[in-house]
C-alpha positions, 0 to 999 in steps of 0.5 A, a space after each residue: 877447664 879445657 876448651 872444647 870449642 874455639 870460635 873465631 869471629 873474622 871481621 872487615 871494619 868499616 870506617 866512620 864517615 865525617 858525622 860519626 856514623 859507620 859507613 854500612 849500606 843495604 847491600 855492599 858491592 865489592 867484597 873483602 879478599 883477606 876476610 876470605 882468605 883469613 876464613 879459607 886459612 881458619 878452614 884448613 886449620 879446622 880440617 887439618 885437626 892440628 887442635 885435636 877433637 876441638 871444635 872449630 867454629 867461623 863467623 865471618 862479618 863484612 862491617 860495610 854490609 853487615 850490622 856488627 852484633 858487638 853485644 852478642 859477640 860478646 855473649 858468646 865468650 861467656 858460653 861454657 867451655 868457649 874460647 872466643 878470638 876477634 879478628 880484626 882483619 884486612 885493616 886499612 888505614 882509614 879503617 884503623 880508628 873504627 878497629 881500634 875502638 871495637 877492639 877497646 870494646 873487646 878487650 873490656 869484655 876480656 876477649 883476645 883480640 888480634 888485629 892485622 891489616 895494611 896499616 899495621 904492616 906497613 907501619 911496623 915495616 917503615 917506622 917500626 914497633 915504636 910508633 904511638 898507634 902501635 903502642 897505644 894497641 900494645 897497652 890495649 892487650 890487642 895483639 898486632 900482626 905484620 905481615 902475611 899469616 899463612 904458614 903461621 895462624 895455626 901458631 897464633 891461634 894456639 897462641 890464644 888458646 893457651 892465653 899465650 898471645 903475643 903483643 906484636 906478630 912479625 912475619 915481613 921482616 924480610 921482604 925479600 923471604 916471604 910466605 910461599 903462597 903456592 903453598 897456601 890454602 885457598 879462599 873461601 868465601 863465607 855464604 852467610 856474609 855474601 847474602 849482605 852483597 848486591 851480586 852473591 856470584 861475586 868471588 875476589 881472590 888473589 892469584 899473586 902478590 907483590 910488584 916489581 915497580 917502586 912507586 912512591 906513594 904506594 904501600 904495597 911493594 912495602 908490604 907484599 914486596 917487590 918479588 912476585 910470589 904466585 899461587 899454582 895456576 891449577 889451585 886457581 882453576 880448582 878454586 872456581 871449579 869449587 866456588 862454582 859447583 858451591 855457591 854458583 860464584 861466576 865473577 872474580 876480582 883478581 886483586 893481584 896488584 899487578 897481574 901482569 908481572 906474574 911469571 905464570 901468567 900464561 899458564 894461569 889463563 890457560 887453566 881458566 880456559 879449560 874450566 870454561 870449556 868444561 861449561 862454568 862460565 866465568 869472567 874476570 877483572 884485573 889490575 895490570 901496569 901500562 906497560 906494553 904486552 906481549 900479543 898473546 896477553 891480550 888475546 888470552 886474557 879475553 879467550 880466559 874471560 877477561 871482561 874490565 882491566 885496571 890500569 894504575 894510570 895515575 896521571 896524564 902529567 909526565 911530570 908528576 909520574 916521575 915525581 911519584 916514581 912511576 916512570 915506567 908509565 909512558 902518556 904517549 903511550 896510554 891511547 895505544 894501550 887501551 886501544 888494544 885492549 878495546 880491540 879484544 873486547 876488554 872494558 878498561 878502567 884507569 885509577 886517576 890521583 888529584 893532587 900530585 905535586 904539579 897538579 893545580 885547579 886550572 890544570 886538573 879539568 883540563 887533564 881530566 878532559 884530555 883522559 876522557 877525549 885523547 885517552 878515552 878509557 871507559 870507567 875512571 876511579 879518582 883519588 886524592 894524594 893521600 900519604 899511608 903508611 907504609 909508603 915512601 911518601 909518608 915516611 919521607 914527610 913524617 921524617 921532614 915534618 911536614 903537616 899530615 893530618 892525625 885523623 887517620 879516619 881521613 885518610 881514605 884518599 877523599 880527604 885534603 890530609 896534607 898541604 898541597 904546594 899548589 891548591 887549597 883544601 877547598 880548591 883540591 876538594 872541589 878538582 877531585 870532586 869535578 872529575 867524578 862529575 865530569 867523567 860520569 856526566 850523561 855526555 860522556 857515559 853516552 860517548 862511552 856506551 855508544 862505542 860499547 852499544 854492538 858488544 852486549 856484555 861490555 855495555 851492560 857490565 859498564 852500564 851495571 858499574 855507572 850505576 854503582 860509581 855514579 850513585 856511590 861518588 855523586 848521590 851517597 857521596 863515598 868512593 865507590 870502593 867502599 860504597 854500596 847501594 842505599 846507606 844505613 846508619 844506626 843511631 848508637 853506633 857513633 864515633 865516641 866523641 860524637 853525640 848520640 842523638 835521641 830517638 826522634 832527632 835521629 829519625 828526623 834526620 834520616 827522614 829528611 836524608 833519605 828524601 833527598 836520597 830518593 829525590 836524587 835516584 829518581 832524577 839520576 833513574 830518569 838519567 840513566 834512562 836518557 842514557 839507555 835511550 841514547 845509547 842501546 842497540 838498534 834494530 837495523 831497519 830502526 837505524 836506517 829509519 833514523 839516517 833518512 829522518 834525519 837527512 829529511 829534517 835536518 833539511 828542513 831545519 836547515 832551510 828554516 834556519 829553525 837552529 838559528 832561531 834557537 839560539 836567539 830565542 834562548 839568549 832573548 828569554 830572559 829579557 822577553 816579558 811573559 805575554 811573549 814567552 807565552 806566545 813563543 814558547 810553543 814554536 821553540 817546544 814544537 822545533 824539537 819534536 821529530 815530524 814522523 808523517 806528512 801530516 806532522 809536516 803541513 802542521 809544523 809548516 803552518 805553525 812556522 807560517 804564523 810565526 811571523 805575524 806573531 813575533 810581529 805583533 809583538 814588536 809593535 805592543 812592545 813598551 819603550 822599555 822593552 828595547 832590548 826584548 825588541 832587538 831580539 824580535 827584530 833578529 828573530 823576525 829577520 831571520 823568519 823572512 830571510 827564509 823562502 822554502 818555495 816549491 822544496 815543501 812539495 819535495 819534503 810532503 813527498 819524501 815523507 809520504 814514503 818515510 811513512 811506509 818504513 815506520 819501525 813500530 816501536 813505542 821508543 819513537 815516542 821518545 825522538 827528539 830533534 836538537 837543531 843546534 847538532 842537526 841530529 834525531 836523538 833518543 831523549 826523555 825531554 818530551 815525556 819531561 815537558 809533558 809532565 812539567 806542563 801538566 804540573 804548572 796547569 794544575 799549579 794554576 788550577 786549570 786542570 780542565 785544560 788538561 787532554 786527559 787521553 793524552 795524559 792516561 796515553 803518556 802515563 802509560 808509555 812512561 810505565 812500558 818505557 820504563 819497565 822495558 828498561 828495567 827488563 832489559 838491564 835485568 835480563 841483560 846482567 844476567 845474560 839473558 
């Protein structure tokens, strides 16, 4: 019976985690740029008829932020008169045994399936056809393609109409004679699988392909080649005059593997240009190379809307640049680059790989520190040395025997699969990991933000992607690449060789994880709050409120010695008994506080006066156990008497007697604290924090009729407003409010 309707089914795989489940979130972040491109390439072959009156219907799924309906996939190759075709597409390495096991599943329900992907090509491209993955798909009936499809899915696709399907489909033979992709259809984004994704207006396209350079470890250049291939600047302009008019995309993530290299860039920027001035306003990310750029790149990339750039640093060791063949890639170099990119407003990101060959877990913190200090680029991705397929590295280790580990699951560059000459695969684990906490620690998000705080934009661009990085390496513990926001798993889609738990140990399970989940985003919420309040831009009359407090306090701090005395009382707390934390832990909470009016002054000032007779009395009832506790007392209480503030506490009461009269009146002053081991005012949630840590330990010890209710309801209420103001402010500013 003849076909009347030809169904193909497009799917980006997921991957399995280290448990057996498939790695899908609530929302996904980064979409695929192939499905779009298989579905843009569908699309034409629909529009062109070249099948005649047959109808032509796309289904697209993104695994990472879909469920896959395999049982209604099915279902639908059993309906009359239906071709079904399954795609497994864009399939990386990582990706390939969760392909691998849908396509088995396919098969067994006699549906063609075809698979491509960078695994598949970069396998048959440097190994070739004979490679047991590959055959092991052969003897499957999955079909295989290597290589680029444009100019031949027509080809294939009739193909599978006839049940004519080839085993292998080579296309890269030749890397020097690849498809013309000026001549190709466009992508098309799929509005069905986009509603699974945080931001809808995120579009991705390819504006080119190829790289000039010959890095070892990579698969592009093995599998796109080394000669640029470009699409016209115009079908790129048209492209986001569509996508906009259509499903209001607004950002692009240029997935070019190095946009810098492309001979019409140029021409390209200035396209997008002319479709800003027609009123889409549209920005973009992009992956270029560290070389040194001609002036007018730069400034054209930022008049065209480049807001973040992607920078293959890969390492500040020159030494392992050159082992990997990155040698055009100059360390001296990288903090004049990025200060160029910053001077035109552009955010830059830099792919940083642990575990090259002189890399060693002394060495990798301190490199890691350098890139945040010397280089100071403003989001980081890690990566672990991974061998893939169709690289250099992987074949020249295949060919000298080397250990590589078989689970192709694992090879996702957060997995040891290889032996490193200078670590251990806990050692090298445990360096990837501290680089992703040291990069994204509050400290340095505050530096990075603080230098991004007058440029909006930029700061909540990087704001949004804290978010996201932090949550994807540090909470839910996967590469941001492949992560989005709040994990799912589904019970019975597990890896087969895994378990499949009942019903009521599976919902145990996920209770327990997703507490400890939420445990951790209201921690890492309250974090980020600390960082906004650190770092958000100030009024000008906020700002000069701050300077002369800070003179002021800093003053009195300083003649006090108030900073001094912190720092024994923190080294004494361990040794000091109870009765005595409990007598002295007030002043310590008390020298944080910012002073704001005369009267918060005299207070602090008596409260200093009292010290005294108090770290005094303590001395003397100290038992003769208590001699180490009694040393401390003894530097505090000397440095109490050393200080004589004499006829300077008029001077102060006066100054704040004027400061009052400047007061911003902003509920944020509610959260100043004073750090009197930098001498500086800052912006912190640490009072709000005591205050509730306190409250809990009074109800712990039933006291609660000590509790200042006012004062409670009062902090309950700044708490709300400070709160929903952030929230407000980060919504409204990502959305360009």
């Amino acid at each position: 019976m003849p076909f009347k309707k030809l169904r193909i089914v497009l799917i980006k795989p997921s991957k399995y985690d280290d448990d057996g489940y498939v790695i899908r979130f609530w929302k996904g972040v980064l979409p695929s740029n192939t499905l779009n491109v298989l579905n843009g390439l569908t699309e034409e072959v629909k529009n062109s008829r070249v099948f005649g009156d047959l109808t032509i219907e796309i289904v697209t799924f993104d695994e990472t932020a879909e469920k896959l309906p395999v049982r209604k996939i099915i279902g639908w190759s059993r309906h009359p008169a239906t071709k079904l075709v399954v795609g497994l597409v864009g399939v990386q390495t990582n990706q390939f045994p969760r392909a691998v096991d849908l396509g088995r599943r396919f098969r067994a329900a006699g549906i063609d399936v075809i698979m491509g992907g960078f695994h598949t090509s970069g396998t048959i491209n440097m190994l070739g056809e004979r490679e047991p993955e590959i055959q092991a798909l052969v003897n499957e009936s999955i079909s295989i393609v290597s290589g680029e499809v444009e100019e031949k899915w027509a080809e294939i696709l009739a193909d599978a109409l006839h049940g004519q399907l080839k085993p292998i489909y080579s296309f890269a033979q030749n890397l020097q004679n690849l498809v013309d992709i000026g001549k190709a259809p466009l992508p098309r984004i799929s509005p069905k699988t986009m509603r699974h994704f945080a931001k809808p207006s995120f579009g991705t396209a390819d504006t080119s392909r190829g790289c000039p350079f010959a890095c070892s470890f990579c698969t592009i250049i093995n599998v796109q080649g080394r000669k640029m291939r470009e699409r016209s600047p115009e079908s790129i302009a048209e492209l986001m005059r569509r996508n906009f008019r259509e499903h209001g995309v607004s950002f692009y993530f240029f997935t070019d593997d190095n946009f810098a290299r492309k001979k019409l860039w140029r021409e390209t920027f200035e396209e997008i240009i002319k479709v800003k001035k027609e009123g889409i306003k549209i920005s973009f990310m992009m992956q270029v190379d560290l070389a040194r750029k001609p002036t007018d790149f730069v400034r054209l990339a930022a008049e065209a809307g480049c807001t973040q750039v992607f920078i293959g640093m890969e390492s500040v060791n020159p030494e392992n640049l050159k082992a990997e063949g990155k040698g055009q890639n100059k360390v001296e170099e990288y903090q004049k680059i990025i200060e160029e990119w910053h001077d035109a407003g552009i955010v830059v990101h830099t792919g940083y790989i642990i575990g090259l060959p002189f890399d060693t877990k002394e060495q990798v913190p301190r490199d890691i520190r350098y890139l945040m200090d010397a280089i100071q680029p403003d989001q980081a991705s890690f990566f672990m040395l991974t061998p893939l397929p169709g690289s250099h590295d992987h074949r020249e280790m295949k060919r000298r025997g080397e250990w590589m580990d078989p689970d192709f699951n694992k090879r996702d560059s957060f997995h040891a699969t290889i032996k490193h000459p200078n670590m251990t695969a806990e050692e090298w684990f445990h360096a990837y990991e501290e680089a992703w906490r040291s990069f994204y620690s509050k400290e340095n998000m505050i530096e990075i933000l603080s230098r991004w705080n007058q440029k909006p934009r930029a700061y909540w661009n990087l704001m949004s992607c804290f978010f996201w990085y932090k949550n994807a390496a540090l909470i839910e513990r996967e590469h941001p690449m492949i992560a989005g926001f709040f994990r799912l798993k589904d019970r019975l889609s597990r890896r087969p060789g895994f378990a499949i738990d009942s019903l009521p140990v599976h919902l145990w399970k996920r209770t327990k994880e997703v507490t400890r989940l939420l445990i951790a985003w209201v921690k890492f919420i309250k974090e980020m709050e600390e960082v906004w309040l650190q770092t958000r831009k100030k009024s000008e009359k906020e700002e000069k409120w701050l300077v002369e407090i800070q003179r002021i306090q800093g003053e009195i701090w300083q003649v006090l010695k108030i900073g001094e005395w912190q720092k024994v009382y923190t080294n004494a707390r361990a040794t000091l008994p109870a009765k005595a934390k409990a007598l002295l832990d007030p002043f310590e909470e008390l020298s944080s506080k910012i002073l704001f009016t005369r009267k918060d002054l005299n207070k602090f000032l008596e409260q200093w006066e009292r010290l005294q007779s108090r770290i005094d009395d303590l001395r003397n009832h100290l038992s003769q156990e208590g001699v180490a506790a009694r040393r401390w007392l003894d530097q505090m209480y000397h440095i109490h008497t050393s200080v004589r503030p004499g006829s300077r506490i008029q001077k102060w009461q006066e100054a704040y007697s004027r400061l009052r009269q400047s007061l911003p009146s902003t509920f944020h002053l509610s959260h100043l604290k004073f750090d009197a081991l930098n001498n500086q005012a800052l912006y912190s949630r640490e009072p709000l924090d005591r205050f509730w840590g306190n409250t809990l330990e009074q109800l712990r010890r039933l006291r609660i009729w000590n509790i200042d209710l006012g004062k409670l309801t009062t902090n309950l209420i700044k708490d709300f407003f400070l709160t929903a103001s952030f929230a407000f402010t980060y919504r409204s500013a990502s959305r360009g409010e």
